[in-house]
C-alpha positions in Angstrom: 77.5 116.9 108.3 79.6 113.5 108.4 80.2 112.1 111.5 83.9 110.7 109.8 86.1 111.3 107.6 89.0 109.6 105.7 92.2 110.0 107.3 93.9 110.8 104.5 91.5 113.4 103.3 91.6 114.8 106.9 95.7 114.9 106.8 95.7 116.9 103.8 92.8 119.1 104.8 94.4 120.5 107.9 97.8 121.1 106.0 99.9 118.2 107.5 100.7 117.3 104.2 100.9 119.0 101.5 99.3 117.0 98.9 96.4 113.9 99.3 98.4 111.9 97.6 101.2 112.3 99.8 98.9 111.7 102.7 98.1 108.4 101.2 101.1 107.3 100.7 102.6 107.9 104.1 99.3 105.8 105.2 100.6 103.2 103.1 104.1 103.4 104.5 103.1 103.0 107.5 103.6 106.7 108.8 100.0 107.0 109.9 98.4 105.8 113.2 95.1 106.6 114.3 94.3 106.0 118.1 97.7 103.6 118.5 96.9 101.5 115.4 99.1 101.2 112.1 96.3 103.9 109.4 95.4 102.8 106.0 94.3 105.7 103.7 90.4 105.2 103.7 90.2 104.4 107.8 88.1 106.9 109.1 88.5 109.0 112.1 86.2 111.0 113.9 86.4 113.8 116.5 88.0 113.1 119.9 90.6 110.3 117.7 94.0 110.6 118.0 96.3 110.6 114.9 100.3 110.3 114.9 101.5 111.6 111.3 105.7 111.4 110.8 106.5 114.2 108.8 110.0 115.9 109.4 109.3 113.8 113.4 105.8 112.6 114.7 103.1 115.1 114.9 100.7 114.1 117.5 97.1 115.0 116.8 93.8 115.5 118.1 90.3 115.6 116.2 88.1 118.7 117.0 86.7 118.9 113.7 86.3 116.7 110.4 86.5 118.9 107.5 86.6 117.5 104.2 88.2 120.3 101.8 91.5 121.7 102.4 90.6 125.3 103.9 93.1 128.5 105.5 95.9 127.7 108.0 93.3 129.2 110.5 90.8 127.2 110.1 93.0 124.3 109.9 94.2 125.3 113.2 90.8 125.5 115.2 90.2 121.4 113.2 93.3 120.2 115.1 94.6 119.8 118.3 98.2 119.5 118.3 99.7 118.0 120.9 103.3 117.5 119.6 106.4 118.1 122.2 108.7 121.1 121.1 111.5 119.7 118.7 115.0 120.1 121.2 116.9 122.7 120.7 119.7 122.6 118.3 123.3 122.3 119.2 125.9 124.6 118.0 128.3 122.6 116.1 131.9 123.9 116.1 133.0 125.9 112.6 134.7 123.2 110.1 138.3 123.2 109.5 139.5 125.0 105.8 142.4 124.5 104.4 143.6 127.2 101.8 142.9 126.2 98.2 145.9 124.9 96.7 147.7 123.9 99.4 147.6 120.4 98.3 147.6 117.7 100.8 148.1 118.3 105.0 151.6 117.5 105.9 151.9 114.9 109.2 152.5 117.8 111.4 149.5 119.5 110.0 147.3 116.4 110.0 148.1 115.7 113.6 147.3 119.7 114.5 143.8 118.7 112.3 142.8 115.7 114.2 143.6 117.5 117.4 141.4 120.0 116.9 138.6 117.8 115.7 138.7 115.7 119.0 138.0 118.4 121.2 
């Protein structure tokens, strides 16, 4: 068995992304770090490295496993430590403000009532 692995290859193997080639091309970007430092795609990395990918936010990895083919989610799983913080939890944002359709343009009185409401 190899003793590394592209990180790239490794990325799309244990479904961070969904395709290689978007694996190499966040490398590329940038979006990529392997043990601190800035990834290209064909840097290797071998178990016990740590890999940062940016997705949707930055998914902090651990190596357990090099695998070279994509395989199941639980598979991929047991390959990976994750060690990413829960996201925060989302805030409830208060329902927008409808106007009846029609109604043409707020008059002052209603624009004031409008913008009072939005400031709270």
């Amino acid at each position: 068995m190899a003793d590394s692995v592209r990180v790239d290859v490794w990325l799309w193997a244990v479904r961070v992304y969904k395709t290689r080639s978007l694996a190499t091309a966040a490398c590329k970007a940038g979006h990529v770090r392997v043990n601190g430092e800035r990834a290209k795609p064909a840097q290797t990395v071998r178990i016990g490295d740590e890999v940062i990918a940016r997705t949707d936010r930055d998914h902090i990895l651990g190596v357990r496993a090099l695998l070279l083919k994509r395989v199941g989610a639980p598979v991929a799983r047991e390959a990976v430590d994750d060690r990413t913080p829960p996201p925060p939890p989302r805030t409830e944002a208060p329902a927008p403000i409808l106007r009846d359709r029609g109604a043409g343009r707020p008059t002052k009185r209603e624009r004031r009532d409008l913008e009072r409401l939005r400031s709270r």
